[in-house]
C-alpha positions as CSV (number, residue, x, y, z in Angstrom):
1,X,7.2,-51.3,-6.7
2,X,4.9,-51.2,-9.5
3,X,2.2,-49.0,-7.9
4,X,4.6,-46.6,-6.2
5,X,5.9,-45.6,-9.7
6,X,2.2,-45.4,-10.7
7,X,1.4,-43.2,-7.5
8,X,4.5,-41.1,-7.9
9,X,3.2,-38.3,-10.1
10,X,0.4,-37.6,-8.1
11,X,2.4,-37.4,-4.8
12,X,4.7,-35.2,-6.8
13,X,2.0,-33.2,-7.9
14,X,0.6,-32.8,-3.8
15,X,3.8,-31.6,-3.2
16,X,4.5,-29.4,-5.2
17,X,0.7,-28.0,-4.7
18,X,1.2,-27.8,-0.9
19,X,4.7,-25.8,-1.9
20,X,3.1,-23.6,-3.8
21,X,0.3,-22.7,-1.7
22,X,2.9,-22.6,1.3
23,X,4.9,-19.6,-0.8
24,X,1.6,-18.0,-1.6
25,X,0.3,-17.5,2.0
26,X,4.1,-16.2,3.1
27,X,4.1,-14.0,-0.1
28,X,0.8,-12.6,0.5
29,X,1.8,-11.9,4.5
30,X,4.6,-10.1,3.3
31,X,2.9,-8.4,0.9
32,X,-0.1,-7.0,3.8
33,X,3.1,-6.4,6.2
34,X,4.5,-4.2,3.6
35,X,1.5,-2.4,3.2
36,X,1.2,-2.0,7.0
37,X,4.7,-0.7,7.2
38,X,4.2,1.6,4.7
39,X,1.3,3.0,6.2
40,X,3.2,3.5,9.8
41,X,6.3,5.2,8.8
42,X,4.0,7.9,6.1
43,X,2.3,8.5,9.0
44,X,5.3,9.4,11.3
45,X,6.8,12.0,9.1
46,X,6.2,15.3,9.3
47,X,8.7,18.4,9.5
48,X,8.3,21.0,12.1
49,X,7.9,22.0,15.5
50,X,5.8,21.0,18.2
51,X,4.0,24.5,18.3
52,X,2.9,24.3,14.7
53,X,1.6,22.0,12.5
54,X,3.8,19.7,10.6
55,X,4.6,19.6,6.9
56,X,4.1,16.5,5.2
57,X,7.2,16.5,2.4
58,X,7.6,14.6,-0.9
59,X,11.8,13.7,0.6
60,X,9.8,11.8,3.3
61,X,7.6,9.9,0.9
62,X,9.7,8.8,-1.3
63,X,12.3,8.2,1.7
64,X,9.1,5.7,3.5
65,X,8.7,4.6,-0.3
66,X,12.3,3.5,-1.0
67,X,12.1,1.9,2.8
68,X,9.7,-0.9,2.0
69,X,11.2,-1.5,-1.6
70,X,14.6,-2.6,0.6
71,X,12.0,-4.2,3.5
72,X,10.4,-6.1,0.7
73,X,14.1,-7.7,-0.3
74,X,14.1,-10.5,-2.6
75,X,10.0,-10.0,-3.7
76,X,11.7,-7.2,-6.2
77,X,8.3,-5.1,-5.0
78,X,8.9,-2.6,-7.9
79,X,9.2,-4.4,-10.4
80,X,6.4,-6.7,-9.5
81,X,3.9,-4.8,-7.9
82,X,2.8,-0.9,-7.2
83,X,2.7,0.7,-3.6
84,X,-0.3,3.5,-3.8
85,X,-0.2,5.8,-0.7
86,X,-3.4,8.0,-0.6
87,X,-4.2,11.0,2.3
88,X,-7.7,10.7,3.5
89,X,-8.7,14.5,5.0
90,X,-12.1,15.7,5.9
91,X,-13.5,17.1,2.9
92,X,-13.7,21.1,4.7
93,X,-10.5,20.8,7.1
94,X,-10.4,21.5,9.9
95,X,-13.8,20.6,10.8
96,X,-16.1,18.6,8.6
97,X,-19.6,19.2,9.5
98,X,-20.9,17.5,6.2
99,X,-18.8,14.2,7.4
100,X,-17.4,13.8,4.2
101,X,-13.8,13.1,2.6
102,X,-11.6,14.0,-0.2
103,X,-8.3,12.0,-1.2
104,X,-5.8,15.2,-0.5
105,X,-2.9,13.8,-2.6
106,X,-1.7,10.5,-3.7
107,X,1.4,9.0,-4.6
108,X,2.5,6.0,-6.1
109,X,5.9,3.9,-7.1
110,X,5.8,0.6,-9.3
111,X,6.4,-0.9,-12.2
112,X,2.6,-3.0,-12.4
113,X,-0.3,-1.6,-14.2
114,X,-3.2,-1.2,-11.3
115,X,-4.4,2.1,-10.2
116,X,-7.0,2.7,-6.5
117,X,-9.6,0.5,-6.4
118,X,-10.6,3.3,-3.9
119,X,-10.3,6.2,-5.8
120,X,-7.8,9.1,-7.2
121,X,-6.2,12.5,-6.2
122,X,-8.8,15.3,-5.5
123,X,-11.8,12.3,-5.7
124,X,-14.1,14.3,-3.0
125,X,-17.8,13.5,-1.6
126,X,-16.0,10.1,0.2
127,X,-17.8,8.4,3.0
128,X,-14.3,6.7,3.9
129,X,-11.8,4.9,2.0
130,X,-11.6,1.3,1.8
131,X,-13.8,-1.7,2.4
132,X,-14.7,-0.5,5.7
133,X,-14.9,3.3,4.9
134,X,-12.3,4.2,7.2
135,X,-12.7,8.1,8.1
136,X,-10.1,10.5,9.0
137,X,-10.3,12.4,12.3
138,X,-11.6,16.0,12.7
139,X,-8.5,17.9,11.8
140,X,-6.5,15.4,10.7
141,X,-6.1,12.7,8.3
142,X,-5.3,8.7,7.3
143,X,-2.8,7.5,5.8
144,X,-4.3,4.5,3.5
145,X,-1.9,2.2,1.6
146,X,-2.7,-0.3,-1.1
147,X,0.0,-2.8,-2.4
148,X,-0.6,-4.8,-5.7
149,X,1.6,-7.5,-6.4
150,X,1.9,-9.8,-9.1
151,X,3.0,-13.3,-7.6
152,X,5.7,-15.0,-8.3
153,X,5.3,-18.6,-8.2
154,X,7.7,-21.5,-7.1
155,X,6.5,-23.9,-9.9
156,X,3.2,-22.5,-11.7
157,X,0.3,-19.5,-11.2
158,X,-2.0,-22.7,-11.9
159,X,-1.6,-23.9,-8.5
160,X,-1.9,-20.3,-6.4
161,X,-5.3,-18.9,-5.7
162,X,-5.1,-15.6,-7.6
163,X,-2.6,-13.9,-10.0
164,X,-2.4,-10.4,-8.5
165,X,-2.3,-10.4,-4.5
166,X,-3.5,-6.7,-3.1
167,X,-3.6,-5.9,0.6
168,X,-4.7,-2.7,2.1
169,X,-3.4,-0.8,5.5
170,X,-4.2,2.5,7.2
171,X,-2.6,4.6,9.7
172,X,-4.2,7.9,11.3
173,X,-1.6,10.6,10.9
174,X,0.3,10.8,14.5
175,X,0.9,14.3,14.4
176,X,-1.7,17.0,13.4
177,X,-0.3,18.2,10.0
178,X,-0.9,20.8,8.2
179,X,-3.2,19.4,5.9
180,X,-1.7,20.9,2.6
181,X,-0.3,19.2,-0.5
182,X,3.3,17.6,0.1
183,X,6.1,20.2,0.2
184,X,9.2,20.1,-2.0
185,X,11.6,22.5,-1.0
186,X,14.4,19.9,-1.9
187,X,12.9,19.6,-5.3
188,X,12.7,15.3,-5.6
189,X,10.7,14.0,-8.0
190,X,7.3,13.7,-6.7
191,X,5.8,9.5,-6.9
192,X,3.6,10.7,-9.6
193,X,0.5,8.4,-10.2
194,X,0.3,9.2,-13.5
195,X,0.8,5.9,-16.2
């Protein structure tokens, strides 16, 4: 009896370890599945007919943005992280002889302090974006996502590998669109990235 009471706080502290690291890895899935969903529906919107190319508008970003913020439930995404949605384009649409890329426009929602770790609106002279320098198609462009979140833990940060989880996700554009800032004819409020 005397050495289970002895061994107790240690078992404890396994246990809760193992908990902890158990709600990490399903907090930072979430988190990349976000970032992956994200990615899919901005790159599914675009307003238009068949015979022309689409316009990408501001009502469908912040629509895709308010999306995963409901998808992301209980994780309180906005409060705890920042969703940073970036347009990869060849840097001369349509065609990009030089093979380089400019970040078109950018848009952001959170309440977290963390700006690109790939770089701003109007950044140009881009070999790709992201840690394998994804490029965007001839005449079209990538959606590129990157999700910061500050974890939550179960017990304490002490026993979760980092602080700040951030997962990445792109998406080539499914539609050729027109290549031009977002349009705001309905006049929302544009997901500045501005602090």
């Amino acid at each position: 009896m005397v050495e289970f009471a002895a061994s107790l706080p240690f078992l404890l502290l396994i246990a809760m370890g193992g908990a902890e690291l158990t709600h990490y890895a399903t907090t930072k899935m979430r988190i990349s599945q976000l970032a992956l969903h994200v990615a899919d529906n901005i790159s599914r919107v675009g307003n238009g007919s068949m015979l022309s190319a689409k316009k990408v508008r501001e009502i469908d970003i912040n629509d895709a943005l308010t999306g995963v913020g409901l998808q992301a439930g209980n994780l309180d995404l906005f409060t705890h992280g920042r969703v940073i949605v970036s347009s990869l384009q060849g840097e001369t649409a349509p065609t990009n002889p030089g093979g380089k890329y400019k970040i078109a426009w950018q848009r952001c929602r959170g309440g977290i302090d963390y700006t690109s770790h790939y770089g701003e609106q109007g950044d140009a002279d881009l070999d790709g974006i992201g840690p394998s320098l994804i490029t965007a198609p001839e005449n079209g462009a990538v959606v590129f996502v990157e999700v910061a979140f500050d974890y939550q833990p179960l017990f304490s940060e002490k026993l979760a590998p980092e602080a700040r989880i951030v997962e990445v996700a792109a998406m080539t554009a499914r539609d050729t669109w027109d290549l031009l800032p977002p349009h705001n004819n309905e006049g929302v409020p544009e997901a500045s990235c501005a602090p």
